[in-house]
N, C-alpha and C positions, 0 to 999 in steps of 0.2 A: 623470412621473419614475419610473426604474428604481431600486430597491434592488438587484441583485438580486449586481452588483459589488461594490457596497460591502459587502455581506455577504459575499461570497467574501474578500473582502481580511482580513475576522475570521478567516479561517483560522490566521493569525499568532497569534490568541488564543486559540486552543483548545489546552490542555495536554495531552499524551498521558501514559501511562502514572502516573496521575495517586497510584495507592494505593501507589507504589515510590519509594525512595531512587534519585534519578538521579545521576548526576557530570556529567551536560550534559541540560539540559530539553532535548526535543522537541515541538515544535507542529504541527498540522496542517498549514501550510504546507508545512513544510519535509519532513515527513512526505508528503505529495502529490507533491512535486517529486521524491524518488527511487524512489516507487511506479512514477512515467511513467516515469523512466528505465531503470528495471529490466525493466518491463513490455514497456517498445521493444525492447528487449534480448529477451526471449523472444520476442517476437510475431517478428521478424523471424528468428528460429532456426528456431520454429515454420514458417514461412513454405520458411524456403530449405534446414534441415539436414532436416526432414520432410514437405516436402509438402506440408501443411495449407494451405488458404484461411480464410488470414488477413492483415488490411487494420493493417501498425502502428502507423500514423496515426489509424484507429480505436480501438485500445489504446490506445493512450496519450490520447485522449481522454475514454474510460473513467475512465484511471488519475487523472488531473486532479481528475475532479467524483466521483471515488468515494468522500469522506467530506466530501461539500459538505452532507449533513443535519445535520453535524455543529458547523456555526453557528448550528443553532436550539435543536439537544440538547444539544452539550457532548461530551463523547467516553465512553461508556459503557463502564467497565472489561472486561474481559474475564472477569473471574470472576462479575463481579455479570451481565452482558448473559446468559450461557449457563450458570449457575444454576442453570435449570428451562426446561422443552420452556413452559410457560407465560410466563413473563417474557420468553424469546426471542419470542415470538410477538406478544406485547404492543409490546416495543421498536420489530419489525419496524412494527408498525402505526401506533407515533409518527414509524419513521424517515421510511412512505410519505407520511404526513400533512407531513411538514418538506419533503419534495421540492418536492409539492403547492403546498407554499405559499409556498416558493422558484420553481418553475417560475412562479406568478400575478403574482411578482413583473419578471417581464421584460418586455418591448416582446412585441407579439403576434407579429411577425415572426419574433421568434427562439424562439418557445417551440414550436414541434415540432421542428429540430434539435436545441435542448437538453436535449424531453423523452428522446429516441433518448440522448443521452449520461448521462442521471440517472437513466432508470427502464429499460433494458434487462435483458430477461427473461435468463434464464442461458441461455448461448454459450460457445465455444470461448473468445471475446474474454474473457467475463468471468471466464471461469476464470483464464486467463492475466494478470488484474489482481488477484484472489484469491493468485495465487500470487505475485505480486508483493509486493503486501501482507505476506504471510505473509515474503518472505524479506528485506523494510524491516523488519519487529519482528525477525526472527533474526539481521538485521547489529546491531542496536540491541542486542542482547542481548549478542555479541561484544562490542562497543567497549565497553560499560559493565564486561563479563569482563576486557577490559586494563586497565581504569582501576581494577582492584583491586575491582570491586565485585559480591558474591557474591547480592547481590538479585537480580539475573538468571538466576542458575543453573537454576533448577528451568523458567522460561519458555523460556530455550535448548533443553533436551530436549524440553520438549514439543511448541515450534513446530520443531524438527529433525523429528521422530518425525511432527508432519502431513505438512510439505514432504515425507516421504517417501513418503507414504500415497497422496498427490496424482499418482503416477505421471505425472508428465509428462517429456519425454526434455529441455525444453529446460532446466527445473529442476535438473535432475540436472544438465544441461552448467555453469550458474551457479553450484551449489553449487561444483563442482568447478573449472571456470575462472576464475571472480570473487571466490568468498567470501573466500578465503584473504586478500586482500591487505588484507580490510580490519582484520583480524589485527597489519599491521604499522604499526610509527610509520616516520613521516615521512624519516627518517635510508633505515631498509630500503625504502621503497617508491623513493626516487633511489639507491641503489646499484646498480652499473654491473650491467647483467644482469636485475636484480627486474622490468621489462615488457619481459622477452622472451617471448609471448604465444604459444601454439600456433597451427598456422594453422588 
């Protein structure tokens, strides 16, 4: 018998953002599922506005299992995780340990496709779900900014000021083509005009 599913489906249960006043909880799941879309989103910009060899369907399978350690650990804050160059390092070493033992947990068949998706050294790919990630917490920080909520403020700049640091062109294209809309309520994003989309 495989756990290795049923643990993935706990992604539902892992709380993000856990030391902040939310107006809408986020969990990993849900958190997961706009990393890959996002990431699709870049990897294929990546792809056809620059050139780069890069596979989106790889991305986004990246973006998927990219905080799947995080059913064994829990989702470690961001202030506490990077801290100190020693606690980061420590983390790192429970995170590979959680893979580890998440990977032991699959059919032998599927555990070197899986491990290529869980433990992939740094790439163009991974960067590209890195920045995904980062612009999933800076949408989150927006919407929680509309919903009147000032706990986000100081997170918004700082993860703006990485995303910028990250110099990547397709980043930049997202910030600039995508981010805004998530800015609007429901009413603006169906009025007549509001996804009139550059080509």
């Amino acid at each position: 018998m495989s756990g290795f599913f049923a643990y993935m489906a706990r992604l539902r249960l892992i709380r993000r953002w856990a030391l902040m006043r939310n107006t809408q909880p986020e969990n990993d799941a849900e958190h997961s599922l706009q990393v890959a879309m996002i990431a699709h989103a870049l990897a294929v910009w990546a792809r056809d506005r620059y050139g780069r060899e890069v596979n989106p369907e790889h991305v986004v399978t990246l973006a998927v299992y990219h905080d799947a350690a995080e059913v064994l650990t829990g989702d470690m804050p961001t202030p506490v995780k990077y801290s100190s160059a020693g606690l980061r390092a420590a983390f790192r070493q429970v995170e590979e340990a959680a893979t580890g033992r998440l990977l032991a947990m699959l059919p032998a068949s599927l555990r070197a496709d899986f491990a290529a998706a869980l433990t992939e050294e740094e790439s163009d790919s991974r960067r590209l779900v890195r920045a995904a990630d980062k612009l999933s917490a800076y949408v989150k920080c927006l919407e929680e900014q509309r919903a009147g909520n000032h706990e986000f403020d100081a997170a918004a700049v700082a993860i703006r000021a990485s995303l910028n640091e990250m110099n990547l062109p397709e980043v930049d294209d997202f910030l600039r083509e995508c981010v805004p809309a998530f800015s609007l309520t429901l009413d603006e994003l169906n009025a007549p005009g509001a996804q009139n989309a550059e080509a």
